[in-house]
C-alpha positions as CSV (number, residue, x, y, z in Angstrom):
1,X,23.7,-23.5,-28.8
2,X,26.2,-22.1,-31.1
3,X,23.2,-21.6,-33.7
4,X,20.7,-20.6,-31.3
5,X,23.5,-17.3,-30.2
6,X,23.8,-16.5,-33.7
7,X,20.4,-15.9,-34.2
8,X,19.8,-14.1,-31.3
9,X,22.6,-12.2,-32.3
10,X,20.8,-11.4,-36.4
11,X,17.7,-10.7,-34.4
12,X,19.1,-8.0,-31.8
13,X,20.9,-5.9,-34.3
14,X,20.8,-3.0,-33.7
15,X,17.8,-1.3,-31.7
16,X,15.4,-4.1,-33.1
17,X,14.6,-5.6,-29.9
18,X,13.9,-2.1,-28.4
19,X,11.4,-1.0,-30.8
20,X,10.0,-4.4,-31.1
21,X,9.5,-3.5,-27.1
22,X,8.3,0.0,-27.5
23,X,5.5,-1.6,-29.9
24,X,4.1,-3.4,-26.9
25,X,0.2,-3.0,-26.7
26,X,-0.1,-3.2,-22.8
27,X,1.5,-1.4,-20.0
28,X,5.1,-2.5,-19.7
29,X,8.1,-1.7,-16.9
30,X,11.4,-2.2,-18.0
31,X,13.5,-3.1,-15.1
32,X,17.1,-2.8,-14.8
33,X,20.8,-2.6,-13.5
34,X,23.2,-0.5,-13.7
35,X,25.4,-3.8,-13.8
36,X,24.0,-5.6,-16.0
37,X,21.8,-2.9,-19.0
38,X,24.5,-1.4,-21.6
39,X,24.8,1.8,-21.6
40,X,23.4,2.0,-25.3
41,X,20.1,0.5,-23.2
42,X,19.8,2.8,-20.6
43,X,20.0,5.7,-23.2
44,X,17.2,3.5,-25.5
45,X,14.9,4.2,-22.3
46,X,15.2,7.5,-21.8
47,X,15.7,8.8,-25.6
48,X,12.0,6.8,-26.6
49,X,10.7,7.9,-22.3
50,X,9.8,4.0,-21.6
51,X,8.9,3.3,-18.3
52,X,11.3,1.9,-16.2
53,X,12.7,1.3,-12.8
54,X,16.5,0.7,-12.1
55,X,17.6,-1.8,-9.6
56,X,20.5,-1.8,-7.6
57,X,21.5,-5.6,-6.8
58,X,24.0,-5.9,-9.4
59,X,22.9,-9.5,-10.7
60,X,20.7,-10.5,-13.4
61,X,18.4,-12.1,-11.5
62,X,16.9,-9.3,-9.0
63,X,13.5,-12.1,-8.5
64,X,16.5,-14.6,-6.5
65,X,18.9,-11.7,-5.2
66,X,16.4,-9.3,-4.0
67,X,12.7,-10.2,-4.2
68,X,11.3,-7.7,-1.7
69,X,12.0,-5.2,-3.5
70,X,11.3,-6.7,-7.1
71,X,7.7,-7.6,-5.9
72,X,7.8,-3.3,-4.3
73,X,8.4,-2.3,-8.4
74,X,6.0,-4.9,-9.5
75,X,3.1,-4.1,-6.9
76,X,3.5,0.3,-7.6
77,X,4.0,-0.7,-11.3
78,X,0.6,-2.7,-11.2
79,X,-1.1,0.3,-8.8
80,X,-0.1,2.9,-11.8
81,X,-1.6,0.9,-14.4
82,X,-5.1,-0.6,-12.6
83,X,-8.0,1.1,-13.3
């Protein structure tokens, strides 16, 4: 495990991960918490204008904590992006 952190560490440095996100080829929602997004995050989303949808359960995990309103973002999120 100790390995597998420290690589996910190397990998994330810096805004890597973000851009590596931005470079997505398909319509993508980012969907997030107050509680649990850093700061530096948050700002990564609006300074690049991803889409994105804030949460307000403050858990990682808003599928278990709140899943009426996870599958509401996911369903207008789809809506947006069907043809």
């Amino acid at each position: 495990m100790w390995v597998l952190g420290k690589d996910a560490r190397r990998v994330s440095a810096g805004d890597a991960v973000g851009h590596a996100y931005r470079s997505l080829r398909v319509p993508s929602l980012y969907y997030w918490s107050t509680a649990t997004t850093s700061q530096a995050t948050q700002e990564f989303l609006v300074d690049h204008s991803l889409s994105n949808r804030r949460y307000e359960v403050p858990s990682h995990w808003p599928t278990v904590t709140d899943p009426k309103a996870t599958a509401s973002a996911a369903v207008k999120f789809f809506e947006s992006v069907s043809p």
